[in-house]
ROBATOR-813723 format. One record per residue: x, z, y of N, C-alpha, C in turn. Coordinates in steps of 0.001 Angstrom, whole numbers, padded with zeros to 6 digits, always signed. Each point is the difference from the previous one (the first is absolute). Example, Ala and Ser with C-alpha at 12.3 -4.5 7.8 and 13.67 -1.06 7.14 Angstrom:
+013190+007800-005690-000890+000000+001190+000900+000000+001200/-000350-000720+001050+000820+000060+001190-000770+000730+001090/
***
This chain:
+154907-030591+217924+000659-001287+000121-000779-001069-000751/-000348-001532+000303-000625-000308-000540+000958-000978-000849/+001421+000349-000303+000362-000895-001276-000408+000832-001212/-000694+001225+000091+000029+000242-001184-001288-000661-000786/-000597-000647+001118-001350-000683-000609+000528-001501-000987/+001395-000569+000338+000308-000651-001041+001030+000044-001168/-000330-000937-000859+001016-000309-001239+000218-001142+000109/+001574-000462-000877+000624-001286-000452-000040-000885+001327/+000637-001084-000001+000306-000511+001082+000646+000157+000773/+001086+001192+000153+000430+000539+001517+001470-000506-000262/+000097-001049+000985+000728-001232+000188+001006+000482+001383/+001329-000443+000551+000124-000114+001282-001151-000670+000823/+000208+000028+001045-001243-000500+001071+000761-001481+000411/-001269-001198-000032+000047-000752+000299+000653-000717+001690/-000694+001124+000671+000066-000107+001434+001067+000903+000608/+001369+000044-000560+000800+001090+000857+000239-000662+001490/-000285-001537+000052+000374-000775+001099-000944+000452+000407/-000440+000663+001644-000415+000499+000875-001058-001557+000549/+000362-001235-000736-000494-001096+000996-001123-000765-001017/-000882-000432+000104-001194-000106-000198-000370-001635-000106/-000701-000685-000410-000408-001393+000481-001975+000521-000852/-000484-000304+001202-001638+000576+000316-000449-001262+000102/+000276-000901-000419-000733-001892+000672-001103-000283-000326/-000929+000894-000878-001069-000448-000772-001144+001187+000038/-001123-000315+000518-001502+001229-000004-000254+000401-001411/-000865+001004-000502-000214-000076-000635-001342-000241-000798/+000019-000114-001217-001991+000061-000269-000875+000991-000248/-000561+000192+000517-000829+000820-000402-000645+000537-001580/-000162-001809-000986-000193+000725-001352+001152+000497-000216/+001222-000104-000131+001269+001000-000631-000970+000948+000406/+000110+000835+001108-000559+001347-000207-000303+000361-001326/-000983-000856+000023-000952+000690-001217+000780-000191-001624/+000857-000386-000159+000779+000111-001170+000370+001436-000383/-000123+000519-001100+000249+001146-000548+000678+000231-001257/+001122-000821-000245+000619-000449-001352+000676+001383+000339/+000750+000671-000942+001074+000835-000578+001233-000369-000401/+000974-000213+000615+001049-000333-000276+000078+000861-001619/+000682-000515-000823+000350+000481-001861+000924+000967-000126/+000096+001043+000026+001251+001022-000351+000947-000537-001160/+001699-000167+000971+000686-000451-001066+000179-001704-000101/-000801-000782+000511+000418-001342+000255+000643-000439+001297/+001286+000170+000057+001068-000465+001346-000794-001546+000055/-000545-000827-000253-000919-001102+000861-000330+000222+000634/-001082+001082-000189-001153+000131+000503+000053+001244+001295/+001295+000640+000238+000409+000413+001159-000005-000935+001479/+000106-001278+000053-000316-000633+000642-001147-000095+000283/-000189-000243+001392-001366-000499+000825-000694-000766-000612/-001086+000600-000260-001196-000997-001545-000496-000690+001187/-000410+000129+001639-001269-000704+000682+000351+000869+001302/-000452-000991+000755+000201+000521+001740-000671+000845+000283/-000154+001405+000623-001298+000493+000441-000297+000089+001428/-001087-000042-000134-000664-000021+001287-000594+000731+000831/-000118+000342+001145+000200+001017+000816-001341+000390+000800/-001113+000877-000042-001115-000214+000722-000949-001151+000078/-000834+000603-000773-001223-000776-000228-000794-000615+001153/-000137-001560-000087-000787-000896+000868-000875+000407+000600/-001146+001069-000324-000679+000931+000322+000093+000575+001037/+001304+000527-000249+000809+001366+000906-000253-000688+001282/+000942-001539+000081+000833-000282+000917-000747-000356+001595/+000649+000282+000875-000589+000106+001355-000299-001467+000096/-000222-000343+001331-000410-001716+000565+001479+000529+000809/+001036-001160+000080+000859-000200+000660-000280-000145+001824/-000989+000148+000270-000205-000064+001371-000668+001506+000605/+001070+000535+000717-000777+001532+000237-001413-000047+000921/-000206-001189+000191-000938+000120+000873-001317-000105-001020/-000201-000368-001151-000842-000062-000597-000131+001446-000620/+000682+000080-000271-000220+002129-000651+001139+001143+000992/-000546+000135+001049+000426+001013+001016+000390+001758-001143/+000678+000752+000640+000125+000906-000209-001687+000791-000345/+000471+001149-000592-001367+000372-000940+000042+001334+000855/+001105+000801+000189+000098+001227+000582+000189-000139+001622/-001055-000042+000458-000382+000168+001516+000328+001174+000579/-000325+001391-000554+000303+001189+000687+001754+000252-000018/+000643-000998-000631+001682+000161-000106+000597-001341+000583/-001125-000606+001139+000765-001293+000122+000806+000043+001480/+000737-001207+000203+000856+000401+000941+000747-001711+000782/+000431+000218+000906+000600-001383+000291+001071-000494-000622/+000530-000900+000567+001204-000193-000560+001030+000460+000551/-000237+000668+001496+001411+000267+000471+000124+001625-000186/-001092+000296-000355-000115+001516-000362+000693+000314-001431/+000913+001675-000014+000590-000056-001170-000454+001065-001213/+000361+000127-001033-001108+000960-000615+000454+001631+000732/-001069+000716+000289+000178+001568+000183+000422+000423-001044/+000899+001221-000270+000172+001217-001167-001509-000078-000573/-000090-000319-001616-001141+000519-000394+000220+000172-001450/-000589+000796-000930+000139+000326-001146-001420-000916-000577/+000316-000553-001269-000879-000251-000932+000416+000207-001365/-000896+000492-000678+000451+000683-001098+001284+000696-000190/+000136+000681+000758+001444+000685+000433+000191+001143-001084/-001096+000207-000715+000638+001148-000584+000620-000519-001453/+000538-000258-000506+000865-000115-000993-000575+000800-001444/-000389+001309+000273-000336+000677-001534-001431+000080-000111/-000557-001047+000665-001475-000257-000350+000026-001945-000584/-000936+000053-000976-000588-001329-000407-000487-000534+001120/+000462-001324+000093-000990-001035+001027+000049-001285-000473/-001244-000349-000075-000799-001363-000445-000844-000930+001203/+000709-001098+000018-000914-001269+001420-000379-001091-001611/-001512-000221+000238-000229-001611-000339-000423-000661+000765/+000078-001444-000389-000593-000421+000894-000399-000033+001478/-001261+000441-000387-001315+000307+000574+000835+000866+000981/+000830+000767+000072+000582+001076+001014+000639-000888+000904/+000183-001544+000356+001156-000641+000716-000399+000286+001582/+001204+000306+000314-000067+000178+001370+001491-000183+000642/-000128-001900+000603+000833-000391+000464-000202+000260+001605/+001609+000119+000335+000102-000390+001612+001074-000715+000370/-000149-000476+001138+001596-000624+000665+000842+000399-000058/+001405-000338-000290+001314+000703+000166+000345-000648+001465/+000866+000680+000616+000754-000312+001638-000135-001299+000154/+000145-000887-001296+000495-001287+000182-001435-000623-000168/-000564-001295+000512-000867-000779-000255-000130-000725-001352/-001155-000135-000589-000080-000813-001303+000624+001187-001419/+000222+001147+000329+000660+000786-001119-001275+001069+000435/-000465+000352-001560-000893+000954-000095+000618+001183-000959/-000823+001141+000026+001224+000892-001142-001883+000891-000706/+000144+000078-001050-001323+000524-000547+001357+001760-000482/+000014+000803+000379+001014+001040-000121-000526+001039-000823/+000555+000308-001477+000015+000948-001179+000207+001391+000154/+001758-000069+000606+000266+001262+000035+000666+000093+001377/+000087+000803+001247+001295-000220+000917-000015+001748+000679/+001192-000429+000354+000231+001320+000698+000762-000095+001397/-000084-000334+000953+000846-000141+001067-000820-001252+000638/+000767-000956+000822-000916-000203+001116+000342-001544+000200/+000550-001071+000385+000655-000927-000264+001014-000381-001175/+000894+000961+000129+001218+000418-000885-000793+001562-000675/-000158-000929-001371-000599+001016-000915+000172-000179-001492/-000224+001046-000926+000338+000161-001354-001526-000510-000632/+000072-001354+000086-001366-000894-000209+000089-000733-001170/-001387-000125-000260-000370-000487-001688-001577-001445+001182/+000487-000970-000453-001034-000814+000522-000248-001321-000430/-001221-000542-000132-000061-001387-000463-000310-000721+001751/+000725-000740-000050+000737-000691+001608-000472-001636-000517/-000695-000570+001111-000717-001382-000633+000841-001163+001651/+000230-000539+000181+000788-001078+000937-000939-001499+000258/-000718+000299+000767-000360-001505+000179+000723-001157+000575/-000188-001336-000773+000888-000803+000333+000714-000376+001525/+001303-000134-000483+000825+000041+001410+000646+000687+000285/-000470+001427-000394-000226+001562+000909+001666+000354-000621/+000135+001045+000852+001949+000629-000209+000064+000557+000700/+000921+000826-000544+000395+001496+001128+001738-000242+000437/+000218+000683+000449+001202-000009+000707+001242+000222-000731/+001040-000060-000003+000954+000327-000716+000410+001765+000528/+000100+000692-001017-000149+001080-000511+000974+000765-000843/+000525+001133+000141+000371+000581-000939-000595+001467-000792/-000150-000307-001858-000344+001260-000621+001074+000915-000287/-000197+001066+001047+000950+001034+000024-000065+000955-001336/-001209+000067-000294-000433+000670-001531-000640-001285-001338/+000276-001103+000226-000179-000899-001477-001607-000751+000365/-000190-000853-000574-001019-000832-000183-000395-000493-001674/-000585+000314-000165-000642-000480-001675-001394-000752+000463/+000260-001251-000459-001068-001276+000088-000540-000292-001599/-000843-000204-000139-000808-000872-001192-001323-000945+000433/+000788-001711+000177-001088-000811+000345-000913-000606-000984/-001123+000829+000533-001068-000642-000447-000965-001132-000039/+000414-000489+001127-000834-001149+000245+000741-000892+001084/+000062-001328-000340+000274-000979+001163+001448-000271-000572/+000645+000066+001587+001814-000149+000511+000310+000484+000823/+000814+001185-000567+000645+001152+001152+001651-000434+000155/+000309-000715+001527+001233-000225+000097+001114+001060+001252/+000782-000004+000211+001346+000800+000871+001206-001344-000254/+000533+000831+001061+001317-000827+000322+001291-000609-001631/-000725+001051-001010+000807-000209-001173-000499-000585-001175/-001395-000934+000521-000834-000204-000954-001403-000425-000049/-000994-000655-000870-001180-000133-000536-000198+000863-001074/-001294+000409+000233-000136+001036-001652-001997-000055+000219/+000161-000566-001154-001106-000463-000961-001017+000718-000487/-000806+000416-000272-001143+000905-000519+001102+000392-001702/+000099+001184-000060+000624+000622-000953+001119+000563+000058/+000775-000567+000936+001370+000685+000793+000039+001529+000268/+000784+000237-000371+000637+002092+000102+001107-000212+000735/-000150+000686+001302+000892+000506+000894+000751+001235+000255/+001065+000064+000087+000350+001554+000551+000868-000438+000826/-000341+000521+001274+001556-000124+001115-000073+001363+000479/+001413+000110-000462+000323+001855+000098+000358+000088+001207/+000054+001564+000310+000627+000257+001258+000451-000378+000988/-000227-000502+001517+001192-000553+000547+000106-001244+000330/-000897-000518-001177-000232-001895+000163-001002-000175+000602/+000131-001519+000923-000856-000331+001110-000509-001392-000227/-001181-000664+000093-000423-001152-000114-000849-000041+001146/-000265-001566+000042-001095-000066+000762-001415-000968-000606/-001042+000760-000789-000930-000566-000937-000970-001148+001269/-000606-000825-001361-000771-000684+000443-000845-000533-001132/-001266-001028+000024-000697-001248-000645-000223-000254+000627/+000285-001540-000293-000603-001943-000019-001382+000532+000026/-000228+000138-001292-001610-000124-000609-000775+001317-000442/+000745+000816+000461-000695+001425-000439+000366+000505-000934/-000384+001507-000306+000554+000486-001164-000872+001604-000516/+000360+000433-000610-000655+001884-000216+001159+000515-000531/+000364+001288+000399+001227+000866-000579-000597+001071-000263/+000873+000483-001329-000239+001774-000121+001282+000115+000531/+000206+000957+001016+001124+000405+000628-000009+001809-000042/+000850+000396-000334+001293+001372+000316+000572-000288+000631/-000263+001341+001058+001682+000311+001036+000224+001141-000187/+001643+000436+000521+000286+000975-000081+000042+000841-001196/+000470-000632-001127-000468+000909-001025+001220-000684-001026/+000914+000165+000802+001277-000390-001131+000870+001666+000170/+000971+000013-001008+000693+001248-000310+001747-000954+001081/+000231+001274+000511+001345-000501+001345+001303-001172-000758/+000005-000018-001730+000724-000243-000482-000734-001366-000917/-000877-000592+000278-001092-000959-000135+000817-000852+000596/+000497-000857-000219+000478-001080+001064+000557-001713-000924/-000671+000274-001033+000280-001473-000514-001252-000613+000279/-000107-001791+000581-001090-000569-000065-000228-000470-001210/-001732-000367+000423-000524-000115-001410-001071-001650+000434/+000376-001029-000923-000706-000797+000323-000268-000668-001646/-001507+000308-000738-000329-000598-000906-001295-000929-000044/+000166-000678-000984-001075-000767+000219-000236-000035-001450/-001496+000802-000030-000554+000281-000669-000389-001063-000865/-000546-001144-000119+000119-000702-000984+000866-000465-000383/+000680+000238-000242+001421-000395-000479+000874+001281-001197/-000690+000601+000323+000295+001584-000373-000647+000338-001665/+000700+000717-001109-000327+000230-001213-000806+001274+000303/-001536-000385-001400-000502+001571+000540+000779+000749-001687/-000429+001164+000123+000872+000818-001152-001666+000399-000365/+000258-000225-001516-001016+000944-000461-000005+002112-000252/-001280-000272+000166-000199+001920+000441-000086+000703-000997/-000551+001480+000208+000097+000482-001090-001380-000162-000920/-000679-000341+000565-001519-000311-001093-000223-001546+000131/-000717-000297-001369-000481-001577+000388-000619-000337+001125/+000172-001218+000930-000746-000762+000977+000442+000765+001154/+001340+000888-000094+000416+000622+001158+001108-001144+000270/+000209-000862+001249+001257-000469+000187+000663+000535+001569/+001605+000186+000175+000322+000401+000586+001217-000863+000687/-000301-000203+001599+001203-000721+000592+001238+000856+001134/+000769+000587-000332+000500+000845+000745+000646-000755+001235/-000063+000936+000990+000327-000307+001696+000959+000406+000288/-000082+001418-000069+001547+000276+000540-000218+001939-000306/+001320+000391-000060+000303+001168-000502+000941+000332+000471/-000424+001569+000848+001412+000773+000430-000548+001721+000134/+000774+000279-000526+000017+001461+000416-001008+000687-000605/-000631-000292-001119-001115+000024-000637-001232-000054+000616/+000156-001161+001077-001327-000683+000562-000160-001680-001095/-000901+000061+000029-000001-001189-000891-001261-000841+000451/-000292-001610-000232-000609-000462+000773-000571-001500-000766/-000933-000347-000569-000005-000912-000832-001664-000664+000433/-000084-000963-000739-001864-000778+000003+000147+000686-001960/-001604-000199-000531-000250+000745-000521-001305-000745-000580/-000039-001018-001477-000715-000882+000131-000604+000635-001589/-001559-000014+000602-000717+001052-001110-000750-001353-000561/-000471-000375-001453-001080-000693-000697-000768+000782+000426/-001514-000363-000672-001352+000452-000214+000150+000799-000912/-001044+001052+000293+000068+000939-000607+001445+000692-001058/+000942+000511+001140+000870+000630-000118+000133+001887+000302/+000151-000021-000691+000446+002220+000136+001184+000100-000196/+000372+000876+001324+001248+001057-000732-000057+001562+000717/+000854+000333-001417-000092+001281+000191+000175+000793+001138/-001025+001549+000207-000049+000348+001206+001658+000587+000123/+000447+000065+001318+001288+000395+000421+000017+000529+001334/+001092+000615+000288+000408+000575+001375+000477-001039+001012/+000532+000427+001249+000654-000694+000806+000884+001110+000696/+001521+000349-000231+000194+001197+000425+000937-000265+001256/-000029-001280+000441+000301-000739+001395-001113-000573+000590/-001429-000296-000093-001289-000230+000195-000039-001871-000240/-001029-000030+000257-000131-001492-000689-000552-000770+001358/-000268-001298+000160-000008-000751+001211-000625-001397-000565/-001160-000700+000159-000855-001047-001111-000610-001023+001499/-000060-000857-000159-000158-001434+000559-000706-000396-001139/-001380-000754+000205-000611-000413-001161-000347-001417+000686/+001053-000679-000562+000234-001492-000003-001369-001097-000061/-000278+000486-001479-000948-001120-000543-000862+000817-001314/-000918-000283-000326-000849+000714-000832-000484+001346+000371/-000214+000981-000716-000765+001568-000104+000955+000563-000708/+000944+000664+000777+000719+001465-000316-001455+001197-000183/+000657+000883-000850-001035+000993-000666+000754+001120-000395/-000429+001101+000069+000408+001150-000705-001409+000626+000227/+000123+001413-000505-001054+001161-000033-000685+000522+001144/+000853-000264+001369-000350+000042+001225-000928-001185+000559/-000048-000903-000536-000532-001322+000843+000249-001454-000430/-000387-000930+000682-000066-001053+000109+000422-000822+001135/+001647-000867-000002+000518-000539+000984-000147-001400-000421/-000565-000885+001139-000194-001737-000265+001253+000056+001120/+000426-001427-000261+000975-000502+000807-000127+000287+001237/+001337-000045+000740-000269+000760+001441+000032+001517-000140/+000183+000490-000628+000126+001292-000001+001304+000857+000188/+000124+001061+000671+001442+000771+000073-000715+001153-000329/+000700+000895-001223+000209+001524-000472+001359+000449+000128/-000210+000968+000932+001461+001198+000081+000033+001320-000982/+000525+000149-001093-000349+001365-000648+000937+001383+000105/-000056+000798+000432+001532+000800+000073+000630+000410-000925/+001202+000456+000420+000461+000809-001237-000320+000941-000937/+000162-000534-001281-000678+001261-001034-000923-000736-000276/-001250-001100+000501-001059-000442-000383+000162-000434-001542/-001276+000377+000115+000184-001048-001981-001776-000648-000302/+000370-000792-000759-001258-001014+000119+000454-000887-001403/-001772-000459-000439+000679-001022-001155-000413-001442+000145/+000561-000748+000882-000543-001566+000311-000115-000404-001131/-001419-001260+000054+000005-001351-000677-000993-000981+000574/-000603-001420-000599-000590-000819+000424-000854-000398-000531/-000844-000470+000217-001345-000571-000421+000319-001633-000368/-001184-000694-000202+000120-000896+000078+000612-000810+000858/+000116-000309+001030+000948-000106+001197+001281-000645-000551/+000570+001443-000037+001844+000367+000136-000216-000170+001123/+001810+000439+000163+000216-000025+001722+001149-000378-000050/+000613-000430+001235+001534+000077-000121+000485+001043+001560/+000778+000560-000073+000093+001620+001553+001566-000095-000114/-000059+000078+001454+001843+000459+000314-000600+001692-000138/+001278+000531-000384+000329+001242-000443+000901+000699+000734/+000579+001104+000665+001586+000793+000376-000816+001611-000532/+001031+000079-000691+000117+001953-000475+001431+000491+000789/-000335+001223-000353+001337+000878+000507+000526-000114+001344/-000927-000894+001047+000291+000397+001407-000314+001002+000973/-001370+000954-000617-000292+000683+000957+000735+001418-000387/+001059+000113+000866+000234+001641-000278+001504-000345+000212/+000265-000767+000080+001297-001027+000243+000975-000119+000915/+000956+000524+000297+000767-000264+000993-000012-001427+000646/-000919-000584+001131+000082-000818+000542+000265-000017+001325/-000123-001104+000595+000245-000524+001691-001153+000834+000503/-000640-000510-000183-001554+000670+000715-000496+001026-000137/+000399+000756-001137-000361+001720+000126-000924-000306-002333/
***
């Protein structure tokens, strides 16, 4: 679980209101802020600074016609729908994409590309994907029969219930139906299918707005997302040159590397990066000069979920 990575601070939650106000982008230097919230000062539980979501670097050209899909041997039309296919399907093996591994294609719909992590099934699948929308572009109104978990990274990701801003955390559980779109474009880390049958509160935060909690070692800060069932789900904002101790994952661990160089004994992740680790893994992260800031989920794989 990753509250045990913090101390002091643990407050009711700011955001029990499900409803959001996203009106503002964010900057890019926040990113790079690496203050430590103070163990023990209720001030300083509050939001010290906005953060910011995917580095300028990262970010695509809002016009798909200028950077086409990268994965040609997986490309497809638009009226065509995905076949049954497994990627990284196996669950009790490590899997690591940087970068350099991107391989986007079209989704059914025009102007929506999907660069895909983990999936298992075929249209309707138990999918892990960073999903990019060129301006305009929208899909149909829809229902997630097994849950949707969003984290926007870039742009303005809107639906029938909303605008949501680069930093916005989504969950629409079970059952709920929207119909997405952008004005001006956007990038998502998106989950489907991967809520537990009894998952069914929405979740709409907006991350700058949000207190981080300090961790258990210096220059560790911690913003928690959401927690059920001992799945737990947070961003995860490391200083420079930070260590902590090596540990297990006895629900497996799940890493999005936001901004900076995630590190452990295995490797070296720059932004853009997704690590899946399974259950039982153990590893001892830290950072270099850099820091990083990484969305995080433990304790999902092995899990009674929608999707298997």
């Amino acid at each position: 679980m990753l509250m045990h990575w913090v101390i002091g601070c643990v407050r009711p939650r700011a955001n029990a209101n499900p409803t959001v106000s996203t009106a503002a982008g964010l900057t890019a230097a926040a990113i790079k802020r690496s203050g430590v919230i103070a163990p023990g000062d209720g001030a300083n539980c509050e939001s010290d600074a906005p953060i910011g979501l995917w580095p300028a670097a990262m970010r695509r050209s809002r016009d798909n016609r200028a950077n086409p899909p990268l994965c040609s041997t997986m490309s497809q039309s638009a009226e065509q729908t995905v076949p049954p296919i497994q990627i990284n399907a196996v669950f009790e093996r490590r899997a690591v994409l940087r970068p350099a591994d991107a391989c986007w294609q079209p989704s059914p719909l025009p102007g929506v590309e999907r660069w895909m992590f983990d999936r298992v099934g075929g249209e309707v699948a138990r999918a892990t994907s960073l999903v990019r929308y060129a301006p305009g572009s929208r899909f149909e109104r829809h229902v997630h029969g097994g849950g949707e978990e969003i984290l926007v990274l870039d742009g303005v990701f809107s639906d029938d219930k909303g605008d949501y801003s680069a930093g916005t955390y989504l969950r629409n559980p079970p059952g709920s139906a929207h119909a997405p779109f952008s004005r001006e474009g956007c990038l998502l880390f998106v989950k489907l299918r991967q809520f537990a049958v009894d998952d069914i509160q929405p979740v709409r935060i907006d991350t700058r707005a949000e207190p981080w909690r300090q961790g258990l070692v210096p220059g560790l800060s911690v913003m928690p997302l959401h927690e059920h069932n001992g799945i737990s789900t947070a961003l995860v904002r490391w200083a420079p040159e930070t260590q902590f101790s090596a540990h297990a994952h006895p629900g497996g661990e799940e890493i999005l590397v936001i901004d900076g160089v995630f590190r452990d004994e295995f490797g070296n992740y720059p932004a853009g990066s997704w690590l899946r680790s399974p259950r039982w893994s153990r590893h001892a992260p830290f950072t270099g000069p850099e820091g990083a800031l990484i969305y995080v989920k433990v304790g999902h794989l092995g899990a009674e979920l929608i999707g298997g």
